[in-house]
C-alpha positions in Angstrom: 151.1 171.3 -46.4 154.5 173.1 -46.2 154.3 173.5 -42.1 153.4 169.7 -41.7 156.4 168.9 -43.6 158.9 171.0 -41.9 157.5 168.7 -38.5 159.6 165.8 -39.4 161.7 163.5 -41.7 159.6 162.0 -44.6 162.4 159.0 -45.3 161.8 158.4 -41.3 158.4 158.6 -40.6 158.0 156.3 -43.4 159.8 153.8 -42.4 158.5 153.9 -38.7 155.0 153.0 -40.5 156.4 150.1 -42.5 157.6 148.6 -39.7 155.0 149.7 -37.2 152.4 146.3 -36.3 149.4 148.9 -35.4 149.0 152.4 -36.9 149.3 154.7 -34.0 146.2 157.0 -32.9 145.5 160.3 -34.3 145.9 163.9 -32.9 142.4 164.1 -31.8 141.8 160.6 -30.0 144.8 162.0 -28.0 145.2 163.0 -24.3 148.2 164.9 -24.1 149.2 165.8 -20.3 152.2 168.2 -20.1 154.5 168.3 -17.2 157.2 171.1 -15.3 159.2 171.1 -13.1 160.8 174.1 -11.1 164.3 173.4 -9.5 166.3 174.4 -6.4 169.2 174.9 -8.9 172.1 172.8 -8.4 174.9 173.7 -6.1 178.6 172.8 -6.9 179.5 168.8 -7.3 175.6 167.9 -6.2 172.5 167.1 -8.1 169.6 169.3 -8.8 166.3 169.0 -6.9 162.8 169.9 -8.3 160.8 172.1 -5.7 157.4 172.6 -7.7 155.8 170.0 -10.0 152.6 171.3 -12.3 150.6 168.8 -14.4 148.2 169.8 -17.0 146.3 167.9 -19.7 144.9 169.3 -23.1 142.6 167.0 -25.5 140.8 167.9 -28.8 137.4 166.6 -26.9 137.7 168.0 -23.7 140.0 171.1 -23.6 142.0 171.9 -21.1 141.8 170.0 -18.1 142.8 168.3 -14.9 145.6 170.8 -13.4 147.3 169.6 -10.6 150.5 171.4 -8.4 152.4 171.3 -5.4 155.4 172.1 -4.3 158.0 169.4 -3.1 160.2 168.8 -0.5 163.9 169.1 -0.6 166.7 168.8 1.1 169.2 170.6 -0.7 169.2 174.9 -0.3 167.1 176.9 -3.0 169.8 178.7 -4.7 169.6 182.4 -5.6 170.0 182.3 -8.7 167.2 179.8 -9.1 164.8 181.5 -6.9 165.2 184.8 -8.6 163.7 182.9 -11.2 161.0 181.1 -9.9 160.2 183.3 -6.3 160.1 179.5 -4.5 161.6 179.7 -1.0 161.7 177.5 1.7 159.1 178.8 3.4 156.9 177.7 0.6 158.2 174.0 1.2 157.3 173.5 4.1 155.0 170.4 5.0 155.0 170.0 1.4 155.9 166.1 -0.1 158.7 164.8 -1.6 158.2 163.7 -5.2 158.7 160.3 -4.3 155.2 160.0 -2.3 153.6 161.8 -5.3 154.0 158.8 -7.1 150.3 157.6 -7.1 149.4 161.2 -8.3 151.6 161.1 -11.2 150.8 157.7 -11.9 146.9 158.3 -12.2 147.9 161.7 -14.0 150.3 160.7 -16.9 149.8 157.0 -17.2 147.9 156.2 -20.6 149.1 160.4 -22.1 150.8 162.0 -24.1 153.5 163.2 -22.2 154.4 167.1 -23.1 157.0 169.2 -21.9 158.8 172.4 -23.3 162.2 171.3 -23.1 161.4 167.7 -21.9 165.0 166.8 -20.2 164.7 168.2 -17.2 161.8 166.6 -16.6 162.5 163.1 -18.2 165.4 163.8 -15.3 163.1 163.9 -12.5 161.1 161.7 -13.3 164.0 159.2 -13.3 163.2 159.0 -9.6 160.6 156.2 -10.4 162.6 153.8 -12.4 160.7 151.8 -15.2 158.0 154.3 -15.1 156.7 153.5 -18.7 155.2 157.1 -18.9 154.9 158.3 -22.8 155.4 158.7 -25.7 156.9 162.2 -25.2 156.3 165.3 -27.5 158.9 168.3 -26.9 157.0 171.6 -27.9 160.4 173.5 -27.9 161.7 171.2 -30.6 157.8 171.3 -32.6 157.8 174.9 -32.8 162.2 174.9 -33.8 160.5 172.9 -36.4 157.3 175.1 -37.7 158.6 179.0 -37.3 162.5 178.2 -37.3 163.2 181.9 -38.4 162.0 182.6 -35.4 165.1 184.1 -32.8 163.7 183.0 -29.2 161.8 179.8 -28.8 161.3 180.0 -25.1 158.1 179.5 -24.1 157.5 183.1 -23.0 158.4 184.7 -26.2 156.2 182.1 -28.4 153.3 182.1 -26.5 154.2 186.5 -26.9 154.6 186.1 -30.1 151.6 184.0 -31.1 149.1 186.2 -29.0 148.7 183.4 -26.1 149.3 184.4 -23.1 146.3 185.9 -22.3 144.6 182.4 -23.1 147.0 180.7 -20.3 146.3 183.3 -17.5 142.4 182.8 -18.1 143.2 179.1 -17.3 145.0 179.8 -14.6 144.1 183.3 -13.6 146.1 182.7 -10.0 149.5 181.9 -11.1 152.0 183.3 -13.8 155.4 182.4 -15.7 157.9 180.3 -13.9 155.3 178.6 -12.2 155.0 174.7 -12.9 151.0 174.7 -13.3 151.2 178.1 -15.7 154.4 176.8 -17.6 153.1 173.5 -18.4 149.4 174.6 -19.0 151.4 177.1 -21.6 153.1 174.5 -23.4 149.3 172.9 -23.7 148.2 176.1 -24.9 151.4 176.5 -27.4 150.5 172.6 -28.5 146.5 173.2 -29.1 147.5 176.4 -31.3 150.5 174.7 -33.4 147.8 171.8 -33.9 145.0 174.4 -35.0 147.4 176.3 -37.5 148.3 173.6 -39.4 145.3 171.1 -39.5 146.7 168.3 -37.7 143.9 167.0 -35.8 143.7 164.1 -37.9 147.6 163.3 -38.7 148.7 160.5 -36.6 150.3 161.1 -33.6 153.6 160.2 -35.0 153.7 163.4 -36.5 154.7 165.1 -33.5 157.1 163.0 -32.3 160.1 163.4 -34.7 160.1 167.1 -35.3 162.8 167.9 -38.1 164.7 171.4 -37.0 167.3 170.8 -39.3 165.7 174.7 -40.6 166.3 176.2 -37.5 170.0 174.3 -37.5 170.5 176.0 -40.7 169.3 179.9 -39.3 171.6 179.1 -36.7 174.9 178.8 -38.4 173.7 181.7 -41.1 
């Protein structure tokens, strides 16, 4: 199938299996639970802080499920810049908990998943607060779908799910909230991930098929 092959490295996922002890799952024994973060936006010489955290999970079995989101408690300003973005202000912060004492929730929540993100390192940053976390593996859906429509010229998560007809499908699942929100964005990559899996039959590929996305395609478009 030409699209399953533009997902990854044949010489690589090959010798991953060789040297793999146990074959790992397939698509649809899955639970993938995608993650976002929203940001204060990082000021000069200091660290950025996440002010919003939305978790979602998707499975072949049970659809789209289990959506959790709260904002978070920081201590650094909201900048403009990133609140013209996201329209978080500190008024929406308040009382709310750090990510730190959220721990148990994300625990429960991503522990035993698929982990999902579009763009995964900002939130592999974050969720550097809780060292030796073990959450994973990760899939990145930005990198996946760099991989399946590489001719493609915008890859955000706005234009694919645009350009794919989604979007609609999101905002019935969360009819409240809308882009730039954590809960929306990541229940978008979900949505993204459950399409990408229905268009090229991957339900019953291993899971490793979605972990090592070749883009060397979309490397190639880019330097045309």
């Amino acid at each position: 199938m030409p699209g399953v092959s533009l997902l990854f490295s044949k010489g690589l996922i090959l010798r991953r299996f060789r040297t793999r002890l146990r074959p790992m799952p397939l698509i649809r024994q899955c639970r993938f639970t995608a993650i976002d973060f929203e940001s204060a936006g990082a000021e000069r010489g200091r660290t950025d802080s996440p002010v919003q955290v939305g978790i979602a999970s998707w499975s072949i079995e049970q659809g789209h499920h289990d959506f959790f989101v709260s904002y978070l408690h920081t201590d650094q300003p909201i900048q403009w810049s990133a609140r013209k973005v996201h329209g978080i202000g500190p008024e929406d912060l308040a009382d709310a908990p750090t990510l730190l004492s959220l721990w148990p929730e994300l625990k429960t929540r991503l522990s035993g998943a698929v982990v999902a993100a579009h763009g995964k390192g900002t939130e592999k940053r974050f969720l550097r607060a809780f060292p030796g976390h073990g959450f994973g593996p990760w899939i990145d859906t930005l990198l996946l779908s760099r991989a399946v429509w590489p001719g493609l010229k915008d890859h955000s998560l706005g234009a694919l799910c645009t350009s794919h007809e989604l979007t609609d499908r999101v905002k019935s699942l969360v009819p409240s909230k809308s882009w730039h929100d954590a809960l929306f964005d990541s229940v978008a990559s979900l949505v993204l991930l459950e399409h990408l899996v229905s268009e090229l039959s991957l339900s019953d590929h291993p899971l490793e098929i979605l972990l090592h996305p070749d883009t060397s395609a979309w490397h190639k478009s880019k330097r045309a």
